[in-house]
N, C-alpha and C positions, 0 to 999 in steps of 0.2 A: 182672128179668133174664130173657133168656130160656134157654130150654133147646129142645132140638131130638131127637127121640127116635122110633124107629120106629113105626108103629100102623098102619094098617090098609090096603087094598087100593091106594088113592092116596094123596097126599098129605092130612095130614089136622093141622090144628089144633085142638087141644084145651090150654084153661084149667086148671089145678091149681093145688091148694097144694101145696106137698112140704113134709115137716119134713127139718130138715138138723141131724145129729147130731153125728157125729167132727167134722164140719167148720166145729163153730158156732164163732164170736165169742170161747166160751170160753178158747180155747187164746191169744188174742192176750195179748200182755205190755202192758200200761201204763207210759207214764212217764210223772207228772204234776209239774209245779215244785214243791219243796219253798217256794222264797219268793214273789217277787211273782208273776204272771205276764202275758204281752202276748195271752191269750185267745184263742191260734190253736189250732188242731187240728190235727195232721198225721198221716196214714194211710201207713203203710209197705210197703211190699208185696213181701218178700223172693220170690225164686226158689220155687217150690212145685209142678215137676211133677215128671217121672219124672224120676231120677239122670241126670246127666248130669257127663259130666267131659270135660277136655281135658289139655293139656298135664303129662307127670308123675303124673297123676291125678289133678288137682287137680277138686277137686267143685264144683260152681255152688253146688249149694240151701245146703252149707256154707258156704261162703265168703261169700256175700251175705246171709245171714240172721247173720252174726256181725258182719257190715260195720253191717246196719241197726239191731242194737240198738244199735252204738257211736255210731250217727247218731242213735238218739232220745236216747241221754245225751247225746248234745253238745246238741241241740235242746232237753231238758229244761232243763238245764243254765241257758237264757236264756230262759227263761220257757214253753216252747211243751208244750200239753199233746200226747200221743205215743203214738202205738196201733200197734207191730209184728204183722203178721199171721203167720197160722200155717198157712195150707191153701193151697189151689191159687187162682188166679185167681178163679176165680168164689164161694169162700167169702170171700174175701178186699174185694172188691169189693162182697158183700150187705154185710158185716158193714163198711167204708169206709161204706156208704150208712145203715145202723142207728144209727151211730154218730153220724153227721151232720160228718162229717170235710170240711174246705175244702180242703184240700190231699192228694193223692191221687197217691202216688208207688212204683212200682214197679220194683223193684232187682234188675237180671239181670247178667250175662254174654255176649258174642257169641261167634260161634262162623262160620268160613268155610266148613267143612264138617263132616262128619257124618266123614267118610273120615280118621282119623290120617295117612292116607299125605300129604295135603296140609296138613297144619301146619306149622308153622314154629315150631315150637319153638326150636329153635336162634337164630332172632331175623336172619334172614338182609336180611329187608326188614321197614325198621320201617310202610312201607306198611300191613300184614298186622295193623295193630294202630290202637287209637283208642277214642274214647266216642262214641258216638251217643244221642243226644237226640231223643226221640220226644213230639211234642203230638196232643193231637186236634183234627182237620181243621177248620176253619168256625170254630173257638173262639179268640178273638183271646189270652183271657184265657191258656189253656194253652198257645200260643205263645211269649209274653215268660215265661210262668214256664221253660217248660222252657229258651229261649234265656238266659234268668238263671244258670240251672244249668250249662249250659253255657260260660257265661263263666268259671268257677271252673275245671272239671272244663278245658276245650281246654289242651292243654300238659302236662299234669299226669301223663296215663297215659306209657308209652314209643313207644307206637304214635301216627304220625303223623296218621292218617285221623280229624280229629274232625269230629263236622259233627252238625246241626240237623236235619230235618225232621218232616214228618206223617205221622200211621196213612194219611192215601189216599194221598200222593203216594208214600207207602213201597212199595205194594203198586200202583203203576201205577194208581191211579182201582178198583183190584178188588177189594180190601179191605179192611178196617178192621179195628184193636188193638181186641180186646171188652173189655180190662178199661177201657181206657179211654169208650169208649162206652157200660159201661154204669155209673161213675160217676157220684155228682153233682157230686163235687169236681171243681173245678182240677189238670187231672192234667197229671203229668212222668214221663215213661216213661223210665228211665235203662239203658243197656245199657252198663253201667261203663267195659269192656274186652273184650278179645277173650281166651278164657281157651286158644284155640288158637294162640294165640302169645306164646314163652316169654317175652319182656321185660315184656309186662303180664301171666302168670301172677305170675311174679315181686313186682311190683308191685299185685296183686291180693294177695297174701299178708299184706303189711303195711295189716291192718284197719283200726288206728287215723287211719294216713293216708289210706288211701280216703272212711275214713268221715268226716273230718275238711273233707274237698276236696267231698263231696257235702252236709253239712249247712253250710256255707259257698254253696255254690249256693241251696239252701232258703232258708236264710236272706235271701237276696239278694231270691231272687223273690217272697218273700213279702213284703219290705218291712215288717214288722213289728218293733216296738222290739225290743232288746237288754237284757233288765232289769238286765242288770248292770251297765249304765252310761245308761240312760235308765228316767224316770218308766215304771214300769206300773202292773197294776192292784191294787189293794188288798184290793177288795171282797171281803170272806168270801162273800157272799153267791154272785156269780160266779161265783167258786171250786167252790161247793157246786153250782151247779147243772151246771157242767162235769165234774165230778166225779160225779154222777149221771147224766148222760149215758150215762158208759163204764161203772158198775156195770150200767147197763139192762141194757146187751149184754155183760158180761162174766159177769154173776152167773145170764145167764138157759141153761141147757145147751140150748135150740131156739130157731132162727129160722124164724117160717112166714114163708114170702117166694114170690110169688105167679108161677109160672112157665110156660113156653108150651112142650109137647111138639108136636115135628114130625117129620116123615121122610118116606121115599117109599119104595114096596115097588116094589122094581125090575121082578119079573116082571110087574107090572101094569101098569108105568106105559108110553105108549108102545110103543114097540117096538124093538126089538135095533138097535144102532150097531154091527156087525161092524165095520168097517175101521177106526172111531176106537179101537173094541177094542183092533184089532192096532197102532193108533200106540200107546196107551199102554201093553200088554204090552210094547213094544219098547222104551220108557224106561227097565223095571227093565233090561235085556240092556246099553245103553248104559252102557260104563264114564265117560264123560263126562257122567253124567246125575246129579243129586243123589238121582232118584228108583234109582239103582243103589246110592246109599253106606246105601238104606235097609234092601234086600233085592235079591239079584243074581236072583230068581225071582219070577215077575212075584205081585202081591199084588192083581190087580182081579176082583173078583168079575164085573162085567160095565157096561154102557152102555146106555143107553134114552133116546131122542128119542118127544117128541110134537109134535103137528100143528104146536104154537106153537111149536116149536123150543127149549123147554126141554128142557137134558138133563140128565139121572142119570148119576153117576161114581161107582160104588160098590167101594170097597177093604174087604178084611180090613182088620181096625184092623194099625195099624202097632206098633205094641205098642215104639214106640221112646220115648226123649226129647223130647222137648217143642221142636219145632225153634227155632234161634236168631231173629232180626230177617232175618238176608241169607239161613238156609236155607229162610225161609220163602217170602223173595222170592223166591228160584230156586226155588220149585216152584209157586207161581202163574206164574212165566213159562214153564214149563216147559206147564202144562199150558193156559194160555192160550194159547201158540205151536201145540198141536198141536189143541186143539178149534176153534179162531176160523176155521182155513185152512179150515173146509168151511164154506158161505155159509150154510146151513141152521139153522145154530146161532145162537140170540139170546143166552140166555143158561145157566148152569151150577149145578149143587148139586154140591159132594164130602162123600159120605159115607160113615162104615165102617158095615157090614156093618146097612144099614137106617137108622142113624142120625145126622142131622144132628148133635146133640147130643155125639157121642161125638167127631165130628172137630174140631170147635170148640173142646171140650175139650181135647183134646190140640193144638192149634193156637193156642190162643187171639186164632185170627183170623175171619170171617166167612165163612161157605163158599159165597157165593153170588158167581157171575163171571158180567160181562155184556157185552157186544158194546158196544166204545165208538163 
């Protein structure tokens, strides 16, 4: 997995180990078939950054982390062994890959904007609502699973807008969903509903039904028997070693997992982009800008081009929520729309305050944008 992290004069890659504590493997919940089982593995991967709410105050990390354990009971339930995670994306994702998980599913919330002012809570257009289903790009396999999932799930929310697609096509060819990239599972990226519009808040509340609509998707895509009414497996033996699998990583309090610090020290790199400066100071000023619903005062430390026409985009960290699928889109278009217009530019890093690492993190998208 990588990690991206400030160090020294220029850009600078360096190799580590890191141990990873609060955020190991420990915390995850098991659910293992109490009778036969169809020997799949499935990786859950509830909501895990900064609070985030919508409509009424309803909470993301709440509500989809209560949805996913009722999806691994349903999943246990027909035989499937079942690992709810407990940290942010990238604990989440080692500890999916520790674990040796085939299926690797990640349970959000969308959101249209950042801005109350623009919700639609009152449910005025059911537009403004839906499930998006997200595969990783090139991967045929996590296509049909996630389009599987989505056959159950389209119709189901109250919001109109359901639809399919990929981490690249999502972000314009710019960037790519990291948990899913850096999976080895078959991953389904589920952005349940829209929690900024009341009729699926609503319908986001009642757990058992969401959870019920999504592990029915699972089930689909994964094409694995149903042991409650089809032959599974018997073997103790199986059993035991599936079962030892998940002590590995549950019983152990550290994961060393082997990770790549990056960054770029702004005053070094390059030299000053004044004007692209003042285009993106002028995004936070923009009340029509998603980079305004973040901070109405601009939040950019500064800009640096070199000869190759990489540039440096460095922000104070945003110290916000974890943006949705679409607020992420609107601010790679936002800021693809204003770095691309100068010819000079090939391609882009964003990072807070020195650190790739830290923006990815809170992003959990790729921060690297390139002249198509």
């Amino acid at each position: 997995m990588l990690y991206n992290k400030k160090f020294s004069l220029s850009f600078i890659v360096l190799l580590v180990f890191l141990i990873i504590f609060t955020t190991s493997s420990s915390a995850d919940t098991p659910y293992n078939p109490s009778g036969e089982t169809n020997g799949v593995k499935i990786y859950l991967s509830p909501a895990g950054h900064y609070e985030k709410t919508g409509c009424w105050g309803f909470s993301e990390n709440d509500n989809v982390a209560a949805i996913a354990h009722e999806v691994a009971q349903d999943l246990q339930s027909i035989g499937y062994f079942v690992l709810v995670g407990d940290g942010d994306w990238e604990a989440n994702a080692n500890s999916s890959n520790t674990w040796g998980a085939e299926y690797h599913v990640p349970i959000h919330t969308n959101a249209n904007s950042s801005d109350s002012a623009d919700w639609d809570c009152e449910g005025n257009d059911y537009s403004n609502g839906g499930t998006l289903l997200i595969s990783e790009y090139g991967e045929s396999s996590s296509q049909s699973f996630s389009q599987d999932i989505l056959s159950v799930l389209d119709g189901e929310s109250p919001g109109t807008t359901d639809r399919h697609t990929n981490d690249y096509d999502l972000y314009g060819g710019q960037a790519r969903l990291l948990e899913l990239t850096n999976t080895n599972a078959i991953g389904g990226y589920v952005e349940t509903a829209f929690h900024t519009f009341g009729p699926d808040v609503n319908w986001l509340k009642q757990h058992s039904t969401v959870a019920n609509d999504i592990s029915r998707g699972i089930h689909k895509g994964t094409g694995a028997n149903d042991c409650r009414f089809e032959v599974c497996m018997q073997s103790q033996e199986i059993r035991q070693q599936l079962e030892e699998d998940y002590n590995r990583v549950a019983n152990s309090s550290t994961d060393r997992i082997e990770l790549i610090e990056r960054g770029y020290e702004l005053n070094t790199f390059g030299k000053p982009f004044d004007s692209l400066a003042t285009d993106i100071n002028n995004l936070f000023k923009d009340e029509e800008s998603i980079f305004n619903t973040i901070s109405d005062t601009s939040l950019l430390n500064g800009v640096s081009i070199n000869s190759e026409g990489t540039l440096i985009i460095d922000f104070k960290h945003f110290n916000t929520s974890q943006p949705s699928a679409n607020q992420s889109i609107e601010i790679y278009q936002e800021i693809r729309n204003v770095i691309f217009k100068y010819p000079q530019v090939n391609k882009a890093f964003i990072q807070f305050d020195g650190s790739i690492t830290d923006y990815e993190q809170w992003s959990g998208v790729s921060a690297e944008l390139t002249r198509k």
